[in-house]
N, C-alpha and C positions, 0 to 999 in steps of 0.2 A: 484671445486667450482660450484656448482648449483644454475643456478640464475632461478627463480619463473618470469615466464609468464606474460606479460602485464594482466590485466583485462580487458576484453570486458564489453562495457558499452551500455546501451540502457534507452532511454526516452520513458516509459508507460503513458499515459495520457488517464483517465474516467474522461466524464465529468458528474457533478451531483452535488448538496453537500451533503459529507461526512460527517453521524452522528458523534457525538465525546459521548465516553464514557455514558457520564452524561444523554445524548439524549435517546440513545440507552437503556439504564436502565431503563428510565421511562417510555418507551413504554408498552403495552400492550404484550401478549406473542406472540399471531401472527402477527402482525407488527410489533417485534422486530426480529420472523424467515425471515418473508419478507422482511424487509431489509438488514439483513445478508445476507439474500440468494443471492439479486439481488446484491448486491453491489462485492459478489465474483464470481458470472457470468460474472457482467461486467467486472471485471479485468479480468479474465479470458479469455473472447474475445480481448480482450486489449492486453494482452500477448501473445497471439497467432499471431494477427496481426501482431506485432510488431516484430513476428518472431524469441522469445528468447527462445534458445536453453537449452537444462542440464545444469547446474553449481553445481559446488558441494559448494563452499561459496560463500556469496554474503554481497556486502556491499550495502546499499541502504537508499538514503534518500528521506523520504516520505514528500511531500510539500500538505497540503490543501489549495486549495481559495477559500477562502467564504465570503460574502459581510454580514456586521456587525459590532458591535460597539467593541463586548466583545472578547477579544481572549481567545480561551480556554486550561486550565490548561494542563503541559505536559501530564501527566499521561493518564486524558480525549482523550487529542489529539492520543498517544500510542495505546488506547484501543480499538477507532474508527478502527483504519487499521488493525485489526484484522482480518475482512476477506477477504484483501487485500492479509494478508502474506499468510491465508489458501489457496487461490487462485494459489501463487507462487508454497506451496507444491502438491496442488492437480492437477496441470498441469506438475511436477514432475520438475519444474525449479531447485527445491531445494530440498531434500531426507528427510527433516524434518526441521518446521523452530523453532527449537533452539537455545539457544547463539554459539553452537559449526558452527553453518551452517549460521546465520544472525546474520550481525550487523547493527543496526537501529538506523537514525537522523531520529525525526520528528521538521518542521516545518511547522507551520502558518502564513498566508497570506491572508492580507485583500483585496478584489477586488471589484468592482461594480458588482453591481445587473446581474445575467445572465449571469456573468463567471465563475461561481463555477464548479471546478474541483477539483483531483488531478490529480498531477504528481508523479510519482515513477522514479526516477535516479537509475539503477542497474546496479551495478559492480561486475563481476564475477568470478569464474577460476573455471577451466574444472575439 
């Protein structure tokens, strides 16, 4: 009987707020590279800090706070962390982030003005 390894977990936190989908689309082309870009630098410094090691799968829930009236739609909210997850594989956290390597909750969270962040909860195995 082979029993499978705890998961190691670790809490990522950038603060900022995170375009979602819909944002990001209407952008213009170079302030929509610009924000991709920075936003997977940031995580990227964030995961470094944070000191998370190779994982071959990861399960992770992505939480936004953003201060506002409207919450925005899954999919929207999905689309925002995209260079969140590129960030995961470009620091080689993850070997590729496909369904075979990531599984992904997102949620949203309304917060007051000048708390906006996320948070990424990562669960992993070696």
């Amino acid at each position: 009987m082979s029993a499978e390894a705890s998961p190691r977990r670790y809490l990522v936190t950038v603060y900022g707020r995170l375009p979602v989908l819909n944002q990001v689309l209407r952008m213009k082309r170079m302030a929509r590279h610009t924000s991709l870009t920075r936003w997977q630098e940031w995580t990227i410094w964030a995961l470094r800090a944070e000191g998370v090691p190779r994982l071959g799968r990861v399960h992770i829930v992505c939480t936004r706070y953003a201060p506002g009236t409207r919450q925005p739609d899954p999919d929207g909210l999905a689309g925002g962390f995209k260079p969140c997850l590129d960030a995961l594989q470009g620091t080689g956290v993850i070997p590729n982030d496909d369904a075979a390597h990531v599984q992904a909750e997102y949620v949203a969270v309304r917060c007051p003005a000048g708390d906006a962040r996320i948070e990424m909860v990562i669960e992993g195995w070696a």
